[in-house]
MARZA-103534 format. One record per residue (C-alpha): x, z, y; residue in one letter. Coordinates in Angstrom, 1 decimal, decimal comma, padded with zeros to 4 digits. Last residue first. Example, Ala and Ser with C-alpha at 12.3 -4.5 7.8 and 13.67 -1.06 7.14 Angstrom:
SITE        x        z        y   res
SITE    013,7    007,1   -001,1     S
SITE    012,3    007,8   -004,5     A
REM end
This chain:
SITE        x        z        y   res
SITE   -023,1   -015,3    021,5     X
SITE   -019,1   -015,0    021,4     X
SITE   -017,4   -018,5    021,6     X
SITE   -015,0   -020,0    019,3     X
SITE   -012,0   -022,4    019,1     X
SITE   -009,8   -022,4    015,8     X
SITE   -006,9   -023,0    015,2     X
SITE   -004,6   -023,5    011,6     X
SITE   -000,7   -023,2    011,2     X
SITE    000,7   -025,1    008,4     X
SITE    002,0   -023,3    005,4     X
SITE    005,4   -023,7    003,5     X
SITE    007,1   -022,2    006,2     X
SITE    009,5   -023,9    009,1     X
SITE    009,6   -027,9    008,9     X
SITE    006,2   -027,6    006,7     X
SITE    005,4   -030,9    008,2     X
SITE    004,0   -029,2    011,2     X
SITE    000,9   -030,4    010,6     X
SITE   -001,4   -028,5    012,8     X
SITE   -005,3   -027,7    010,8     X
SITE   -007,6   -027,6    013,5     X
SITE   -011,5   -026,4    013,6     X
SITE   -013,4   -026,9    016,9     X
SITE   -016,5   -025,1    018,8     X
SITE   -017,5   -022,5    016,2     X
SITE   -020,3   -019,9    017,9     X
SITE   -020,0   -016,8    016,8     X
SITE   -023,3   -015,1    016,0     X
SITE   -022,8   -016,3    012,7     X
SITE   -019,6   -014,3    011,5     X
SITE   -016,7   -016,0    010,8     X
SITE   -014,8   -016,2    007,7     X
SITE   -011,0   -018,1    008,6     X
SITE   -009,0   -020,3    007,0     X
SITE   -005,9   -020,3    005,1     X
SITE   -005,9   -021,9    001,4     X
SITE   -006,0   -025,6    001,3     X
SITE   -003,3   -026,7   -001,0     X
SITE   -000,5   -029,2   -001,4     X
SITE    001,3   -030,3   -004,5     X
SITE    003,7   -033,0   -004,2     X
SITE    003,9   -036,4   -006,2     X
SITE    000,3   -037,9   -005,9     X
SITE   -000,7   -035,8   -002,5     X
SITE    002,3   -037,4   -000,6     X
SITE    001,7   -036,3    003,0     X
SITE    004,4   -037,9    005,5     X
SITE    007,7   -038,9    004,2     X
SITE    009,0   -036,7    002,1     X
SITE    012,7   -036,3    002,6     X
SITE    013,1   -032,2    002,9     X
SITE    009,9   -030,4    001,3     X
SITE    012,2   -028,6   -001,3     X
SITE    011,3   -027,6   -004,8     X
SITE    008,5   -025,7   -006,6     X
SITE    007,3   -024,0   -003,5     X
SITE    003,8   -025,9   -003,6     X
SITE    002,7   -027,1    000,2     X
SITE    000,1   -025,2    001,9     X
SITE   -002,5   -025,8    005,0     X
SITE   -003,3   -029,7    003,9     X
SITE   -004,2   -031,7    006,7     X
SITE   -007,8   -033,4    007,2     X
SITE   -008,8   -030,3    005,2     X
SITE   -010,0   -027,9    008,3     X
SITE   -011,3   -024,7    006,9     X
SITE   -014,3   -022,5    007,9     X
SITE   -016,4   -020,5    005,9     X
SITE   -019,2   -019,6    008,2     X
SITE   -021,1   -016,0    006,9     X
SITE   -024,4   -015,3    007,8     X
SITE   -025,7   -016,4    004,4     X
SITE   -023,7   -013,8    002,8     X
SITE   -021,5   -014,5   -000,4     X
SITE   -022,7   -016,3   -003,5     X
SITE   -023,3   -019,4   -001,8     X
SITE   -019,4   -019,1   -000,6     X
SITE   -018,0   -019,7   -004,2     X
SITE   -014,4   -018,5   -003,1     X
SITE   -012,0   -020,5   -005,4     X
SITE   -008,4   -020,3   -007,2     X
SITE   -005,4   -021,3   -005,9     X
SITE   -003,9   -022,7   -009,7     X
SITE    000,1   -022,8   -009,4     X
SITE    001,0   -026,0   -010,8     X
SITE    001,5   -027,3   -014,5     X
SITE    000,0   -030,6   -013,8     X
SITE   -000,9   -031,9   -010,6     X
SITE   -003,9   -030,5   -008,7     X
SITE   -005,5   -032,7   -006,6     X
SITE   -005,0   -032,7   -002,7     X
SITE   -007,6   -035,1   -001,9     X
SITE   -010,2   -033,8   -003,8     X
SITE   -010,6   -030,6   -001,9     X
SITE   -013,6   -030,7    000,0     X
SITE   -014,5   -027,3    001,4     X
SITE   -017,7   -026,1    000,8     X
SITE   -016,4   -024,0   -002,7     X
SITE   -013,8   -022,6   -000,2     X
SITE   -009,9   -022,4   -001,4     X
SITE   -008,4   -019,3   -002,8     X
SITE   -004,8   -017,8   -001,5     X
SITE   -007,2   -016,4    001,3     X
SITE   -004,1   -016,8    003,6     X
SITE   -005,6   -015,8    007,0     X
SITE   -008,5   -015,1    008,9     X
SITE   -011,4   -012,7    009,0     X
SITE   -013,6   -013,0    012,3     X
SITE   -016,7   -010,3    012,9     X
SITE   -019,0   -010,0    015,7     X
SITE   -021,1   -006,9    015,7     X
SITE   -024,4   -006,2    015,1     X
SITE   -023,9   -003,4    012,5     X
SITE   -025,7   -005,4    009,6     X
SITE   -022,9   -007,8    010,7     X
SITE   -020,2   -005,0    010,3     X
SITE   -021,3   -003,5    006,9     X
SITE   -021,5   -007,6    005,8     X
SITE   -017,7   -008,1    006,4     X
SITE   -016,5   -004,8    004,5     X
SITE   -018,5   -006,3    001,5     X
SITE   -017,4   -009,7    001,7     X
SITE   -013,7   -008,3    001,7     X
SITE   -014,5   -005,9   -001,0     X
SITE   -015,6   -009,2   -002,8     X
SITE   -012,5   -011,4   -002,0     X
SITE   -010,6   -008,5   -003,0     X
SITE   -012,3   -007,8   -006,4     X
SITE   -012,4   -011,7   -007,1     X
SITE   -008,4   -012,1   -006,5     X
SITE   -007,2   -009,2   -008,5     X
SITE   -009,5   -010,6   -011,8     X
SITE   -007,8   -014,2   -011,4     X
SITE   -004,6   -013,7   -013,6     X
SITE   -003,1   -012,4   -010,6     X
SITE   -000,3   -014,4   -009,1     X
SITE   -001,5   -014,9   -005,6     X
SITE   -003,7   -012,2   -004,4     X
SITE   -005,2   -012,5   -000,5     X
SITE   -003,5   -012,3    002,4     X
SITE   -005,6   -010,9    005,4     X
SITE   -005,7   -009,9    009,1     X
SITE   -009,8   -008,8    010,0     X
SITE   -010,9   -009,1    013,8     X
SITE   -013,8   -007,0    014,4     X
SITE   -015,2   -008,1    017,4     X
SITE   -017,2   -005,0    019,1     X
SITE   -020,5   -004,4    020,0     X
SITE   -021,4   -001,8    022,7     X
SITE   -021,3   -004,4    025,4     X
SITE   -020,7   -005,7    028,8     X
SITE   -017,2   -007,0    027,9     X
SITE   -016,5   -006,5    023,9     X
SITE   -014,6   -004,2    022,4     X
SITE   -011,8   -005,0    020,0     X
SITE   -011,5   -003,6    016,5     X
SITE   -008,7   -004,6    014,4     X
SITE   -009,0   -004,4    010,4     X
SITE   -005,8   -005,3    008,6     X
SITE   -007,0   -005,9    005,3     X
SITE   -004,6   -004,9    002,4     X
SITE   -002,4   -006,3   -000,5     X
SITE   -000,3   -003,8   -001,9     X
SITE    002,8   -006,0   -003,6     X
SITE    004,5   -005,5   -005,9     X
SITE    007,4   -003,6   -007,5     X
SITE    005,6   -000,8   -008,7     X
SITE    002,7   -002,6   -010,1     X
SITE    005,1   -004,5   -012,4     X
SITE    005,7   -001,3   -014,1     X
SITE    003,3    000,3   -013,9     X
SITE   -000,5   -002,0   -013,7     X
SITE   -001,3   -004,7   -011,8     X
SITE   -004,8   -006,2   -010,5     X
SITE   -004,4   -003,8   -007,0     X
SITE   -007,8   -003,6   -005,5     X
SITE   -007,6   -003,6   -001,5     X
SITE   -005,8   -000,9    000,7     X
SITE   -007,8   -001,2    004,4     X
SITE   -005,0   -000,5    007,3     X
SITE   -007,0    000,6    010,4     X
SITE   -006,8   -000,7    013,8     X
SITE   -008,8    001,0    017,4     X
SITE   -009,4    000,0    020,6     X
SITE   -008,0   -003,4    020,2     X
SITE   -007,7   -004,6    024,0     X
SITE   -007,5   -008,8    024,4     X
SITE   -004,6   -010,5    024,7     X
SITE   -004,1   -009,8    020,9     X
SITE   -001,8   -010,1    018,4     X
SITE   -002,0   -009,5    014,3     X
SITE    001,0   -008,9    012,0     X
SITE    000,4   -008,8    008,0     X
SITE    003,1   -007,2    005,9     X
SITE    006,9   -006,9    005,1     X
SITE    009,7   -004,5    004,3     X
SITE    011,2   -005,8    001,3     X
SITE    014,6   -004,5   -000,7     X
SITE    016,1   -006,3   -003,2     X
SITE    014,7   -009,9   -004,2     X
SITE    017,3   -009,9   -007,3     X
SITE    020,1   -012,3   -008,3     X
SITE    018,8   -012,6   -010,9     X
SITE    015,3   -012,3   -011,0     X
SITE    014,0   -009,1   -010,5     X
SITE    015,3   -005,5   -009,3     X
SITE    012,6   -005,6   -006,2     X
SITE    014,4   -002,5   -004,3     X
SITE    013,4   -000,2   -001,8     X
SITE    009,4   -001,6   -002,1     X
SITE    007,6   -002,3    001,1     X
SITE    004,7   -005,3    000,4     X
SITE    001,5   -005,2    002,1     X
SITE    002,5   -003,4    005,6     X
SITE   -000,2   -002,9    008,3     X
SITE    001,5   -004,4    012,1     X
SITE   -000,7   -004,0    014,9     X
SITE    000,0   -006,1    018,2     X
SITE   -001,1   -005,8    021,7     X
SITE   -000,4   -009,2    023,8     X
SITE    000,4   -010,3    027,3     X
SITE    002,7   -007,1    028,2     X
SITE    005,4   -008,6    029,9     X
SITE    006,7   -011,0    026,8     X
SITE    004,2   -010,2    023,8     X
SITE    004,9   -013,9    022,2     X
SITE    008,7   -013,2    022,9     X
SITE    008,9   -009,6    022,4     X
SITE    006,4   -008,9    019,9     X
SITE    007,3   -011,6    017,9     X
SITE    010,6   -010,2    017,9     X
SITE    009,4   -006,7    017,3     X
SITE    007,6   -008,1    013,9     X
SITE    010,5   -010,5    012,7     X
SITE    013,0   -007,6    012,7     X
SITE    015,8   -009,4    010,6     X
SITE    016,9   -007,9    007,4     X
SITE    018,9   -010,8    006,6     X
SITE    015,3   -012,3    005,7     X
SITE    015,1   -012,1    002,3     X
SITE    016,9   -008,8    002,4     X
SITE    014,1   -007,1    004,6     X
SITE    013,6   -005,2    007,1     X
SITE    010,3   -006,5    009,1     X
SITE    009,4   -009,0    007,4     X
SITE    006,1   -010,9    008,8     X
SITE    004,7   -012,7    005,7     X
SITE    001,3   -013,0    007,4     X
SITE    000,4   -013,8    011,2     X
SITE   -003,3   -013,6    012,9     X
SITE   -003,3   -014,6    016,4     X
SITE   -005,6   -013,8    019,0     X
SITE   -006,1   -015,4    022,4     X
SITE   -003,8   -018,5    021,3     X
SITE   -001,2   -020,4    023,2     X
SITE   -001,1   -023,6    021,4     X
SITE    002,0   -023,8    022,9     X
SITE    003,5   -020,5    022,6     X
SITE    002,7   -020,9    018,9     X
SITE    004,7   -023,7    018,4     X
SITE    007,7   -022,0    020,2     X
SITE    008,0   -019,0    018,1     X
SITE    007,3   -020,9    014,8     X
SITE    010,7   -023,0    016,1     X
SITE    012,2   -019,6    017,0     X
SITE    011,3   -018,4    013,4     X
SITE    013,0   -021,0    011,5     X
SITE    016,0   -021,6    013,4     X
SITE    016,3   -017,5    013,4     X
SITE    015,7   -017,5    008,9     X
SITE    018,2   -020,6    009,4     X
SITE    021,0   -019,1    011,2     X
SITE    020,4   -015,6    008,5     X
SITE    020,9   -017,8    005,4     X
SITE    017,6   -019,4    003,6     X
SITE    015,7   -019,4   -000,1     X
SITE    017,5   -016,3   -001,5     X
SITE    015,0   -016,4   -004,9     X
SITE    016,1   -019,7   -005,5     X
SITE    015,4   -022,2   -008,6     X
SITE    011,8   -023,7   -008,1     X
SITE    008,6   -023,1   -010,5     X
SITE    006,3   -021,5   -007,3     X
SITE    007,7   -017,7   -008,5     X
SITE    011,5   -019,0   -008,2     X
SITE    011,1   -020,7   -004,4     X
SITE    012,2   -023,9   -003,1     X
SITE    013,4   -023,9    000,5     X
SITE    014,7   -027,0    002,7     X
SITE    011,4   -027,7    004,3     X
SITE    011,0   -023,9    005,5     X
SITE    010,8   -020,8    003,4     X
SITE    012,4   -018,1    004,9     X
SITE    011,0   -016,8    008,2     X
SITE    009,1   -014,6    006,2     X
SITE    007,1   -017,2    005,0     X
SITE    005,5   -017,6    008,6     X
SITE    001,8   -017,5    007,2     X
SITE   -000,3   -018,7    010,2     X
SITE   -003,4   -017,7    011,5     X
SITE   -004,5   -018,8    015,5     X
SITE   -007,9   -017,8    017,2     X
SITE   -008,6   -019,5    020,4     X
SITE   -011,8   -017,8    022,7     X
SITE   -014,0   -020,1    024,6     X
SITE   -016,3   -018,1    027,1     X
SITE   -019,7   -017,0    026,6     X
SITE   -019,0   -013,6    026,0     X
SITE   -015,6   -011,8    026,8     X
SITE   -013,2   -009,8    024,7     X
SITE   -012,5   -006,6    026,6     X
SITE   -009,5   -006,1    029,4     X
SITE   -007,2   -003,2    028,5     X
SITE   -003,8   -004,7    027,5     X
SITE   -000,9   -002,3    026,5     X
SITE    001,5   -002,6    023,8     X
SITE    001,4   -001,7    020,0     X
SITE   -001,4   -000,1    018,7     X
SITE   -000,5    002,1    015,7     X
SITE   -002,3    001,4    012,0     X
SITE   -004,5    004,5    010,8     X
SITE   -004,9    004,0    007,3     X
SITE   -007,9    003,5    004,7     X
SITE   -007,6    003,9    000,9     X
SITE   -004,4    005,6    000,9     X
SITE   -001,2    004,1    000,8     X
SITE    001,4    004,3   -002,5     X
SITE    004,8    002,3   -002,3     X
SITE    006,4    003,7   -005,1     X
SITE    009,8    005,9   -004,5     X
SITE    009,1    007,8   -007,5     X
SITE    008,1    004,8   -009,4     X
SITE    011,4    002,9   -008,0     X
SITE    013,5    006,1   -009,0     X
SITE    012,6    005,9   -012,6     X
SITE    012,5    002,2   -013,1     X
SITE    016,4    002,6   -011,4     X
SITE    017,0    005,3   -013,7     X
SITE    015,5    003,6   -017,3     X
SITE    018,0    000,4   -015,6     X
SITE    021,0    003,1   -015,5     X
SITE    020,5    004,3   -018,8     X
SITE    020,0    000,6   -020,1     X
SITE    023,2   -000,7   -018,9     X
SITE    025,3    002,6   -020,2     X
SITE    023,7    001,8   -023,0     X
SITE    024,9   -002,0   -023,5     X
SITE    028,5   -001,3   -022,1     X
SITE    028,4    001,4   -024,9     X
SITE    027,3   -001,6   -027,7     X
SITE    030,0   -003,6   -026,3     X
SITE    032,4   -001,1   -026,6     X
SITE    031,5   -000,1   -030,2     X
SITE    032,2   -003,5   -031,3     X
SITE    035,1   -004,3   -029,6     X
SITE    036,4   -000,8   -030,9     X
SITE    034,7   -002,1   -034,2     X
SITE    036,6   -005,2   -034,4     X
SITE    040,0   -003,7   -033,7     X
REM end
């Protein structure tokens, strides 16, 4: 009797293993692999150019994938849940982003964490619904350049599943022309397979009177690299930048950098023990026509490692914020005002920041 209970445990065991060498198997075949540069589709139809010498709002905001408001803690951030949010509160979440950003009412607007088939998010189609209601009669173009589309994520338990997501950028200006840049990926098989392909999300828009254009760059940086994956990005990201200004043309990267600004002051968020580091973008090293722009009267990030529900206003000695989305702007733009929104991380774990420029 022992060794039928024996023998059926260990064939329980290989059957478990056979299928898991398959679903590795299939997962590399079905990897996730762009090119180097990418054609992204223009979606909508607006035709007027970026103007000079008029004030332009620029808008970033990681949404969480609609998933990771105040009530959310999140596995990877030192938190229990990998399912972070039913289906009512992924559309709570995302009308309520919805409605703050159609009252700040932004010229261009640089979204990350937009899913748009995922399990996360109940497989909600967060990029046609900001489309339809921020887009509503043809206000806005939008390009959409996928950094994470894996069939099935087969980790924790219960598992991610399948993800559909990338960055999401809007316009009420014309983009003439988008590309999808792949960036250095710091993994190797098999974790590579299952994560994410960070990219840039490069938009060129033409400028009235002009041959120059705005290049308008969508980004979100590493996260849970060692450190190398986040340098070779930041620097392929300085390099792309720099190709454009020696060009003439007016540039603006914005997003989740995932890395804080070495001009920024940061000492009022401090970070508490055993936290996820952010890392940092020494911005002497980088080119001098560069402005590296973040606003830390608010913090833009709040640490995943349990819910935000009941704290009362910012707590930096018992909660872990961050400063990691921003924007790079080129010198010939002119940098009226700077805003980090406190939202009070009611909807994602990341404020939305504003900005305020004027092309020179």
């Amino acid at each position: 009797m022992l060794m039928k209970i024996i023998k059926t445990i260990l064939g329980i065991i290989g059957i478990l293993i056979i299928l898991f060498v398959l679903l590795i198997g299939y997962l590399t075949l079905a990897e996730y692999k762009p090119a180097a540069t990418e054609p992204l589709e223009v979606q909508g139809d607006v035709t007027a150019a970026v103007p000079v010498n008029k004030a332009l709002r620029v808008m970033t905001w990681n949404v969480g994938y609609g998933a990771l408001g105040d009530n959310a803690d999140f596995f990877m951030d030192g938190g229990s849940h990998v399912n972070t949010a039913t289906k009512e509160r992924v559309e709570e979440n995302m009308g309520e982003m919805e409605n703050v950003i159609s009252e700040y009412d932004p010229d261009l607007l640089l979204l990350q964490e937009v899913d748009r088939n995922s399990y996360r998010s109940h497989h909600i189609n967060e990029m046609a619904e900001f489309q339809e209601i921020l887009g509503a009669g043809g206000s806005m173009v939008s390009t959409f350049a996928n950094n994470h589309k894996v069939a099935f994520v087969p980790y924790p338990m219960p598992p991610i599943g399948k993800v559909d997501a990338g960055v999401m950028t809007m316009s009420a200006y014309q983009i003439s022309e988008a590309s999808r840049i792949q960036l250095p990926i710091p993994f190797t098989w098999p974790l590579r397979i299952a994560n994410l392909k960070r990219c840039l999300a490069v938009n060129r828009l033409p400028v009235e009177g002009s041959d120059k254009e705005l290049v308008l760059i969508d980004l979100h940086l590493e996260a849970y690299d060692s450190g190398e994956g986040k340098v070779a990005q930041t620097k392929m990201l300085a390099d792309l930048m720099k190709e454009e200004l020696d060009k003439g043309n007016y540039v603006i990267a914005g997003g989740d950098f995932n890395q804080t600004f070495s001009n920024v002051d940061t000492s009022m968020y401090p970070e508490l023990p055993d936290m996820w580091h952010c890392g940092r973008i020494e911005t002497s090293e980088l080119d001098s026509r560069l402005q590296f722009l973040m606003d830390n009267r608010v913090p833009t990030c709040r640490s995943l490692d349990r819910p935000y529900e009941g704290v009362n206003g910012i707590d930096p000695e018992s909660f872990q914020y961050y400063m990691i989305d921003g924007f790079i702007v080129s010198d010939n733009i002119k940098v009226e005002n700077l805003t980090t929104h406190d939202q009070s991380f009611a909807n994602s774990d990341h404020n939305p920041v504003t900005m305020e420029v004027t092309l020179q």
